[in-house]
C-alpha positions in Angstrom: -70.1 -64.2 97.2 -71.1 -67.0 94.6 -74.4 -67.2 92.6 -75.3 -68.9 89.3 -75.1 -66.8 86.4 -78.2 -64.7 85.6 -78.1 -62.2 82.0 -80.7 -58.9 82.1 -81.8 -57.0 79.6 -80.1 -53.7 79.2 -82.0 -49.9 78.9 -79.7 -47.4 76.4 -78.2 -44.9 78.3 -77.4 -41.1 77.0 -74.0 -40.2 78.2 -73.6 -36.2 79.3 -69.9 -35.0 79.3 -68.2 -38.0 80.1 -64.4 -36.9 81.6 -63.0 -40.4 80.3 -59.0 -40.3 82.3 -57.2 -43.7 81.6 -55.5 -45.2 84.4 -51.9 -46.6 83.9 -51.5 -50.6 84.7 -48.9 -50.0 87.2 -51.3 -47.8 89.2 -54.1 -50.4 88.8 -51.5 -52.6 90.6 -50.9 -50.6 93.6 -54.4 -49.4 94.2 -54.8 -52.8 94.1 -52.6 -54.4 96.3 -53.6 -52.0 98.7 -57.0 -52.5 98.9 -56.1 -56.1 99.5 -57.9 -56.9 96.2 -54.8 -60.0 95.8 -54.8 -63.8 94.1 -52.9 -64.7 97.6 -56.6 -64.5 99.0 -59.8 -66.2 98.3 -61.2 -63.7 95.8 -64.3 -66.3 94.9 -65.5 -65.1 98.7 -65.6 -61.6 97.5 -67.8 -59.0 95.4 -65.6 -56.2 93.5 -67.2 -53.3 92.1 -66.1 -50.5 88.9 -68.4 -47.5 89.2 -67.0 -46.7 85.9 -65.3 -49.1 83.5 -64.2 -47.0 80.7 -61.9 -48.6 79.1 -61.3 -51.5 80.9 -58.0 -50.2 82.9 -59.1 -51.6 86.2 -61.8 -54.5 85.4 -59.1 -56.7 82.8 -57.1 -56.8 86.2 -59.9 -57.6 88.2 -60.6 -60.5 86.1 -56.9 -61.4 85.5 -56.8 -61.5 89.9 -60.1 -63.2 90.4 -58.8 -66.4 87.6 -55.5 -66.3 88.9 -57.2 -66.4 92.7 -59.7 -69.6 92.1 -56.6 -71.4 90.4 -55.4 -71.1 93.6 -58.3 -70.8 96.2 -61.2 -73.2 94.3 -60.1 -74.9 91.4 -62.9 -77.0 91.6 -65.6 -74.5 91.9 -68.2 -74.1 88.5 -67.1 -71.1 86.8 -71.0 -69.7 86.6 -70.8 -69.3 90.9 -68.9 -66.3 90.1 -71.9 -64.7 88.8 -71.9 -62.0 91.6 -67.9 -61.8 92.1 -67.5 -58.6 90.0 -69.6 -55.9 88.7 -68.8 -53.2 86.1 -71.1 -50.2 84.8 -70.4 -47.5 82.6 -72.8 -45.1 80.6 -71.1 -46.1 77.2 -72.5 -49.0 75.6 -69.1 -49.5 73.4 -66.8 -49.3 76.8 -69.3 -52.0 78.5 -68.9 -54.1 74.8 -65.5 -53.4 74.6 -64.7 -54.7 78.3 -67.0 -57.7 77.9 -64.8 -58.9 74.5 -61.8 -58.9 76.8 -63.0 -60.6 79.5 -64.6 -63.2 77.3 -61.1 -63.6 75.8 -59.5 -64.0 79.3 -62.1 -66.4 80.8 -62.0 -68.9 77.7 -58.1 -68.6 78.2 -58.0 -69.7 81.7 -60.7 -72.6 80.8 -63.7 -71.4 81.2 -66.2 -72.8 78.4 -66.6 -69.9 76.0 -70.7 -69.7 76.8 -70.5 -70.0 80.4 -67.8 -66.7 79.7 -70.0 -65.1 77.9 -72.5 -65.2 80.5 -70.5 -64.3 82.9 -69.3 -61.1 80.9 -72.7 -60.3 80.6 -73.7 -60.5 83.9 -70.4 -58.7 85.2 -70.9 -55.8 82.9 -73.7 -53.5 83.0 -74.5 -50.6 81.0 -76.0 -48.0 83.3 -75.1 -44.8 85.6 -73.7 -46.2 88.8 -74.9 -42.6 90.4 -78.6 -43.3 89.6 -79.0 -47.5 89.4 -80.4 -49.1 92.3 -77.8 -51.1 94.6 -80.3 -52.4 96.9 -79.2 -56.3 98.4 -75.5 -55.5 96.4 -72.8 -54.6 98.8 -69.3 -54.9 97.8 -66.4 -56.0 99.4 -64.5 -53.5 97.0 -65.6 -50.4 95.1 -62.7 -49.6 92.9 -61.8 -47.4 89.9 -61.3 -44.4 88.0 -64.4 -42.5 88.8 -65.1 -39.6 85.5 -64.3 -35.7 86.5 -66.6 -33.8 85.2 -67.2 -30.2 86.6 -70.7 -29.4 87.0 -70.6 -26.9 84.5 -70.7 -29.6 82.4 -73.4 -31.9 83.6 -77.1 -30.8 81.5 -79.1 -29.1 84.6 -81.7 -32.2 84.8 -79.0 -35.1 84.8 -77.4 -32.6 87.6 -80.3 -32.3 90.0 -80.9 -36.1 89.4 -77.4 -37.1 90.5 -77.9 -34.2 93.7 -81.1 -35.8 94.3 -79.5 -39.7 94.9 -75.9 -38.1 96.3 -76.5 -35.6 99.1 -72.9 -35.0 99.3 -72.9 -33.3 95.9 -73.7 -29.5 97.7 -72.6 -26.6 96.2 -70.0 -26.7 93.6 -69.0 -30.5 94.1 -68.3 -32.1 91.0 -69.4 -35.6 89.8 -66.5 -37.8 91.5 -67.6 -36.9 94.8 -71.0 -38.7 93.9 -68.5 -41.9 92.8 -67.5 -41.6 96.4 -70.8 -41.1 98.2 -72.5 -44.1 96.2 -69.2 -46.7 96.8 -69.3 -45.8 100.3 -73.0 -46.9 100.2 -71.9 -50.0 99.0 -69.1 -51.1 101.1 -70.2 -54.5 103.5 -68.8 -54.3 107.0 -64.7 -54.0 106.3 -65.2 -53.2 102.8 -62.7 -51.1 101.3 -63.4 -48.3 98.4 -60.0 -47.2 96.6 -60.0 -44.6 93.9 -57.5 -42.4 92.2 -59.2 -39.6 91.9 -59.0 -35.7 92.6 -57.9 -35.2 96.3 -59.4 -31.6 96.5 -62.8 -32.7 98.2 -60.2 -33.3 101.6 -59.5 -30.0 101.5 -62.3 -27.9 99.4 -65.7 -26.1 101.2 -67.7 -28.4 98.3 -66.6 -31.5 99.9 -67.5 -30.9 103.8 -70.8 -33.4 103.3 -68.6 -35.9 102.0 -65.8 -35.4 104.8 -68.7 -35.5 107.3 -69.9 -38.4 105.7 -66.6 -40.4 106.2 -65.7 -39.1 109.9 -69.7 -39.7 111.4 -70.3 -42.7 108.9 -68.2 -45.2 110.5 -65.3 -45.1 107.6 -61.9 -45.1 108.3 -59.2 -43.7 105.6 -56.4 -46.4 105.2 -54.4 -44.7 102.6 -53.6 -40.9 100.9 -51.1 -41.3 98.3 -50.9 -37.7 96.6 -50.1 -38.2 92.8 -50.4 -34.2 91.4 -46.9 -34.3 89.6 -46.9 -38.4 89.2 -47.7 -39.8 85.8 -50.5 -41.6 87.0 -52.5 -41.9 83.6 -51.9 -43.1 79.9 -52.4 -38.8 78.9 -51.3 -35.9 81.0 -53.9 -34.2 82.6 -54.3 -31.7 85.1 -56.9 -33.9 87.2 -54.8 -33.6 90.9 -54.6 -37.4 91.5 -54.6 -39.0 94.2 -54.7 -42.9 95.6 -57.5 -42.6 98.3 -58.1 -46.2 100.8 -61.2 -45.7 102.4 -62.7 -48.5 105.0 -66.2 -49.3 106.6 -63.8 -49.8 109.6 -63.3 -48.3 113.0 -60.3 -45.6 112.6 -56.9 -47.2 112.8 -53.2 -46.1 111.3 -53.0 -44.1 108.3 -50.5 -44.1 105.6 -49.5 -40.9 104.4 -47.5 -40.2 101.1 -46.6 -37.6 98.5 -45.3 -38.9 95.4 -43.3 -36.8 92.8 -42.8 -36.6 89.1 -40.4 -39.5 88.8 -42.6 -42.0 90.7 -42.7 -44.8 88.3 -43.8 -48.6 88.7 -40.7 -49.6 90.4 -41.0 -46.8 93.3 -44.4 -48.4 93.3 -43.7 -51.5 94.1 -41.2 -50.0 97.3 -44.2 -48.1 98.4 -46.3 -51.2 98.4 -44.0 -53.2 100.1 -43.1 -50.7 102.6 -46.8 -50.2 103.3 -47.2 -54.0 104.1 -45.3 -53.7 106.9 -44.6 -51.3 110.0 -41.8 -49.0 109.8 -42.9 -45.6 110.4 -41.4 -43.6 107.4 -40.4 -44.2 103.9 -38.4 -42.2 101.6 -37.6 -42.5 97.6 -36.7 -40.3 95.0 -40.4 -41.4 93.9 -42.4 -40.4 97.2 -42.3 -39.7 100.5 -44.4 -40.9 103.2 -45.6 -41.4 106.9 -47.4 -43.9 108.7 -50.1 -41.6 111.4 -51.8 -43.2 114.5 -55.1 -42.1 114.0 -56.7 -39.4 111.2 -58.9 -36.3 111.5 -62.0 -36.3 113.4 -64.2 -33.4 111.6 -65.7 -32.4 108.5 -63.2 -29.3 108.5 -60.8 -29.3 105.9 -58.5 -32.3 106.5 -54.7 -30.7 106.9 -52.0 -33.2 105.2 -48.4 -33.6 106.4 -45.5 -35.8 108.0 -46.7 -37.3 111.9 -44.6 -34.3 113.3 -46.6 -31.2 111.1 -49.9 -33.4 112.0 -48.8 -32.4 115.6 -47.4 -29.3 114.8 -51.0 -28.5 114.1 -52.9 -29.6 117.0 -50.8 -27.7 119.0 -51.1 -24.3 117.3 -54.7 -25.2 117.8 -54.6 -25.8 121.3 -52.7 -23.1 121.9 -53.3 -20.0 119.5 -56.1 -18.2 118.2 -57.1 -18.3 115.0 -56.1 -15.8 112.7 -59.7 -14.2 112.0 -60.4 -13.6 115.7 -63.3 -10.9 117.4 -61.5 -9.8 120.4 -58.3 -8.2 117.9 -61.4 -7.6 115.2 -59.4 -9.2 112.2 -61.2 -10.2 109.7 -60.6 -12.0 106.1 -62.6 -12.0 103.0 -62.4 -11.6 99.2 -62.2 -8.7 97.2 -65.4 -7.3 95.2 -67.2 -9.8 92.4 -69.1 -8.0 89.4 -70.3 -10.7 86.8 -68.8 -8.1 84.2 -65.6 -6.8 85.2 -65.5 -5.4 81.5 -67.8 -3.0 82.0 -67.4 -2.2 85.7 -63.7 -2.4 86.1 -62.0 0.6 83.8 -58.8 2.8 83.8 -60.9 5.6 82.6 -61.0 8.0 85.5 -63.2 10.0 83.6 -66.1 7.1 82.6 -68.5 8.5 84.5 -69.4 11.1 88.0 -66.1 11.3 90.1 -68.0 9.9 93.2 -68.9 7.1 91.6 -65.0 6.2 90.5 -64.1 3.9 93.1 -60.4 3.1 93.1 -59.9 -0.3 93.1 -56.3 -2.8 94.1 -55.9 -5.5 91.2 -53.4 -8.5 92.0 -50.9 -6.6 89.2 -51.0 -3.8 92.0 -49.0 -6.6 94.3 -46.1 -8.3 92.3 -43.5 -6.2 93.6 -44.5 -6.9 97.4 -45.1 -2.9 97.5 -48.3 -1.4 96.8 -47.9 0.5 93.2 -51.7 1.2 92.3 -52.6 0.1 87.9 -55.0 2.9 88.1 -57.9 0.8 88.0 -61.5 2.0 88.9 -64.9 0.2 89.8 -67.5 1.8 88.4 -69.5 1.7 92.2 -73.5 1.7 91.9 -73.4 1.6 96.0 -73.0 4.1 98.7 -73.2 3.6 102.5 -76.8 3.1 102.7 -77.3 0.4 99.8 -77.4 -0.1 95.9 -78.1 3.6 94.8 -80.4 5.6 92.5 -78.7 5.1 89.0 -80.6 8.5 87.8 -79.1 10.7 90.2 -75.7 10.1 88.4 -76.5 10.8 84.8 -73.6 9.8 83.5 -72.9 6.5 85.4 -77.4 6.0 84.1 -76.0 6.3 80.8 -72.9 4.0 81.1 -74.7 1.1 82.4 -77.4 1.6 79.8 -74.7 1.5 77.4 -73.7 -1.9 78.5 -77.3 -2.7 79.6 -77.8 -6.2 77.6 -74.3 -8.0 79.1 -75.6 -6.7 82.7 -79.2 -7.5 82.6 -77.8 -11.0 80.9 -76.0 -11.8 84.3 -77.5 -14.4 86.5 -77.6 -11.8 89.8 -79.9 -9.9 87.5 -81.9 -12.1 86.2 -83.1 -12.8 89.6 -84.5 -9.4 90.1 -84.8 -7.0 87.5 -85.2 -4.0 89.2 -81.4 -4.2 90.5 -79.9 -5.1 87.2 -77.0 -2.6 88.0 -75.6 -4.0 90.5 -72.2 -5.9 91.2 -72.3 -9.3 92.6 -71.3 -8.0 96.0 -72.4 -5.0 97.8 -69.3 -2.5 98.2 -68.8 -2.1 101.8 -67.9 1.7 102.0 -66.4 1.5 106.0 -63.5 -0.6 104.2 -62.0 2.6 102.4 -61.4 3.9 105.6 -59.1 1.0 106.4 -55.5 -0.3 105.5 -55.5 -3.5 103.7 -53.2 -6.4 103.6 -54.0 -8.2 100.3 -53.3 -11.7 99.4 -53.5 -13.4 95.9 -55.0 -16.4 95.8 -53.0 -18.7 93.9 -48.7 -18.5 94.6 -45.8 -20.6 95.1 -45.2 -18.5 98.3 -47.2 -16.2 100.7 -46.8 -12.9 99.5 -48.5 -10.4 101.6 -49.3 -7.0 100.4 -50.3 -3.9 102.5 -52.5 -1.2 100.7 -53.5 2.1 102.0 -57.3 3.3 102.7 -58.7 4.3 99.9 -58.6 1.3 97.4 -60.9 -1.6 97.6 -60.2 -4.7 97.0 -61.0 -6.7 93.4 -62.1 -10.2 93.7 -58.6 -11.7 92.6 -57.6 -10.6 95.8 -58.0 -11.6 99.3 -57.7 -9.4 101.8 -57.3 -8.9 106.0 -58.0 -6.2 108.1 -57.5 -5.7 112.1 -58.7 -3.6 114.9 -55.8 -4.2 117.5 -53.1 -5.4 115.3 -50.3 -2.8 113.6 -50.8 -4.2 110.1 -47.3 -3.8 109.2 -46.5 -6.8 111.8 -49.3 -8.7 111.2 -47.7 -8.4 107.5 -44.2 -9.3 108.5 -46.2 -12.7 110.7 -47.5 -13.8 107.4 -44.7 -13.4 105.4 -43.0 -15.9 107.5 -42.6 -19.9 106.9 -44.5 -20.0 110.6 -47.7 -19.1 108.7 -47.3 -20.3 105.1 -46.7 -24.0 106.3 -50.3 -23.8 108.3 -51.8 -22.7 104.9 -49.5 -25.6 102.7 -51.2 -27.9 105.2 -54.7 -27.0 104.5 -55.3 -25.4 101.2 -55.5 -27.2 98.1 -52.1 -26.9 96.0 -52.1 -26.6 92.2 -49.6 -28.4 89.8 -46.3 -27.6 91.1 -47.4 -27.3 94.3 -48.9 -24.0 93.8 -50.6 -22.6 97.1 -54.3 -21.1 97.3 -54.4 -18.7 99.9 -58.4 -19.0 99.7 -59.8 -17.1 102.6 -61.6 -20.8 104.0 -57.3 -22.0 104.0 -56.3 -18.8 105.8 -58.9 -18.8 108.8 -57.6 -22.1 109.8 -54.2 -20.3 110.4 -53.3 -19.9 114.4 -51.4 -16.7 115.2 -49.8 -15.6 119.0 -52.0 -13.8 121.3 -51.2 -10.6 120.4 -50.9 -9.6 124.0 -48.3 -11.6 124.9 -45.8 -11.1 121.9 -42.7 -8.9 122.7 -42.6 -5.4 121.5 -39.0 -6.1 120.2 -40.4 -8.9 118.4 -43.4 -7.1 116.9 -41.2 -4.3 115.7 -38.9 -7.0 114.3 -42.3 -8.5 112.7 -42.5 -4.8 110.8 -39.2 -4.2 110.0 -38.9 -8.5 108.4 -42.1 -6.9 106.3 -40.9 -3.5 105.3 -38.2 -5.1 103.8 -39.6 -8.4 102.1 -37.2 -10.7 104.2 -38.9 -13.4 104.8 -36.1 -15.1 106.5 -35.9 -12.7 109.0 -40.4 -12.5 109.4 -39.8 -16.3 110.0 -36.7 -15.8 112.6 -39.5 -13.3 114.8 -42.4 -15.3 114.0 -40.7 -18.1 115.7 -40.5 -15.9 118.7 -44.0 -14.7 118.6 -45.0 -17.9 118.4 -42.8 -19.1 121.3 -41.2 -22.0 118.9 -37.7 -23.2 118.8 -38.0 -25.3 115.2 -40.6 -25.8 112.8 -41.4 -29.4 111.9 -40.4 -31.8 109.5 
């Protein structure tokens, strides 16, 4: 795309929380290269876009590629018809000055006359929030970058509902880079590619379902999912969850998969880039791993990651299993009771206020030995089976809360509606005491099922299952086993050092057996595995409950 060179005036622009992450030139390179964004093609022809320059990480390449590509391509063409080749933004007026100074200096040095680069610099580089500017008549043969991360705890509540208001996708608790990735999508011309490294969690996470939808109904195709968690992907270490994400407006086609690890470094790099050119079906490194796919997922349920053989894996289990939380056994998973205060609700004091209203409660200490051993912790329980109680027919729990009155009242749940200002986040469901629990904590290395007797209730740090038909002692032993984590591995998002969230949204995507149709040998095999914490053995029966002989690559 080629236009004479046209220079604007510029409006200041307030910056909220900024989550500035600076991109390492190497990485630049093979995002890059894999968006096709390469001085071997006509780059003139083109229009590149950076959501977010910063500090000039990705744009100094862009500029290095496009000179580099009209020595090659046009070296007769005027230097001010690349007025609409490139476009940066960025809310900082210094970054946008910064990034201008450098690609004056690089223009001049390739022979552009110094006003004709200024121009151009000015013209490229546009102070301004890519969330909220108008794009109309702009589409981009490339959106590419280093979109900010900024939770939305960060983000003042007006700048918030205006960025909500222009990107749909940013439901719930989505946080600002899933915007970056609604509003390049936008963008993209027919066979335009968006590449960002960027958190990966929206693929898996309940806050990035629009944005999933948007890609699978929206007539996107994914190219390329290069996890980068352990990688040193940028200039400081931070725990952002990288990962290089190819995005097309393209009909579906092949995928390439990959996982790199903490000693990925330019020269792996440059082996994953070649090996991605061409067609052989794996690659393997010290660096990375990775797969080409035939096709990629077709709903806005989390997207499951894995080799072409655990891919597979998967659809069979669905084809063939139930899911885990199922109506006909009556198994059911949720989370464990929220307060907004657990420093006034939660206490060891068995004696804080009327006995009845002592509710014994299983913490996530209760768990680490993979046997039940109960802290001793209370709730301090304003419910009973009928709904949130009368506070003055328990004196003493009246004058407990009205102790603590200001931090409960101060909560958001009360806020909404004064006249239940003693009440926990979530109702206590009193039926659940009756019932054994098998409790899960969210965030492990390994699945570590737990079984607690009736009586307790479960505290928000925990998730927890319970059954109609199944003996939970072999439902335990079924989870413990490598059958069931690897579903969960597959689906959940993984923390740095690929710790595990056994979220309950992860753990209903897990397939079990028909319970009717496994062995009784193999169901008391599933208990015994459980009783004694052997998960090799759990893994041996789930295997046979299952009706598997191996489980993938």
């Amino acid at each position: 795309m080629r236009s004479t060179v046209a220079v604007a005036s510029e409006p200041e622009v307030q910056p909220a929380s900024l989550g500035a992450v600076f991109t390492r030139r190497w990485v630049v390179d093979l995002l890059l290269d894999l968006c096709g964004y390469e001085p071997e093609h006509d780059l003139t022809r083109l229009r590149a876009v950076e959501p977010a320059v910063g500090s000039g990480a990705f744009f100094e390449v862009l500029v290095e590629r496009l000179v580099r590509s009209r020595r090659k391509h046009a070296p007769d063409l005027p230097w001010s018809e690349l007025g609409e080749s490139l476009r940066g933004w960025d809310v900082q007026r210094k970054h946008v000055q910064r990034c201008r100074t450098k690609t004056v200096e690089l223009l001049v040095a390739a022979g552009c006359p110094e006003r004709t680069a200024g121009e151009l610099a000015h013209a490229w580089l546009r102070v301004g929030d890519f969330l909220l500017v108008e794009h109309r008549g702009q589409a981009a043969d490339l959106v590419v970058g280093n979109p900010p991360y900024i939770r939305i705890e960060d983000i003042e509540a007006e700048l918030l509902a205006a960025y909500r208001k222009a990107c749909p996708t940013m439901g719930g608790r989505a946080d600002i880079y899933v915007g970056f990735f609604e509003r390049g999508l936008d963008l993209l011309a027919p066979g335009g590619r968006l590449g960002f490294i960027c958190a990966d969690r929206w693929m898996r996470n309940q806050y990035g379902k629009r944005l999933r939808e948007k890609v699978v109904s929206g007539g996107y195709a994914m190219e390329t999912s290069l996890i980068m968690h352990d990688a040193p992907a940028f200039v400081d270490e931070v725990s952002a969850y990288p990962a290089i994400t190819v995005l097309r407006r393209h009909a579906q086609g092949p995928v390439i998969l990959g996982d790199a690890t903490r000693s990925f470094e330019a020269a792996d790099a440059d082996e994953f880039r070649d090996w991605a050119r061409g067609s052989r079906p794996s690659f393997r490194s010290p660096g990375v791993t990775a797969n080409r796919i035939p096709s990629w997922h077709g709903t806005s349920e989390s997207w499951p990651d894995g080799s072409p053989a655990m891919l597979a894996w998967l659809e069979r289990l669905a084809a063939e299993c139930p899911p885990l939380q199922d109506e006909s056994t009556g198994t059911r998973i949720s989370i464990g009771v929220a307060t907004g205060a657990d420093s006034v609700y939660v206490t060891r004091d068995a004696q804080a206020v009327e006995e009845d209203r002592m509710l014994p409660l299983s913490m996530a200490a209760d768990t680490k030995s993979g046997a039940f051993v109960w802290s001793g912790h209370y709730l301090v329980n304003p419910w009973d089976e009928h709904g949130l109680v009368d506070i003055d027919r328990w004196p003493r729990m009246a004058g407990y809360f009205r102790r603590h009155a200001a931090q409960l009242r101060g909560r958001s749940i009360a806020r909404r509606s004064a006249d239940t200002w003693h009440r926990t986040i979530d109702r206590v469901s009193m039926d659940l005491l009756a019932r054994p629990t098998l409790l899960l904590q969210d965030m492990k290395a390994h699945i570590h099922p737990v079984l607690a007797p009736a009586g307790f209730y479960p505290h928000h740090n925990l998730y927890y299952l319970v059954s109609d038909a199944w003996d939970m002692e072999a439902l335990g032993g079924l989870l413990l086993s490598e059958v069931v984590e690897r579903q969960v591995s597959a689906y959940c998002v993984k923390m740095r050092g690929k710790t595990m969230r056994f979220q309950a949204q992860y753990l209903r995507r897990v397939r079990v057996p028909e319970l009717a149709g496994i062995p009784e040998a193999v169901l008391t095999e599933l208990k015994a595995a459980f009783r004694t914490r052997d998960r090799a053995r759990a893994t041996a029966a789930a295997l046979c409950a299952y009706r598997l002989e191996t489980l993938p690559d």
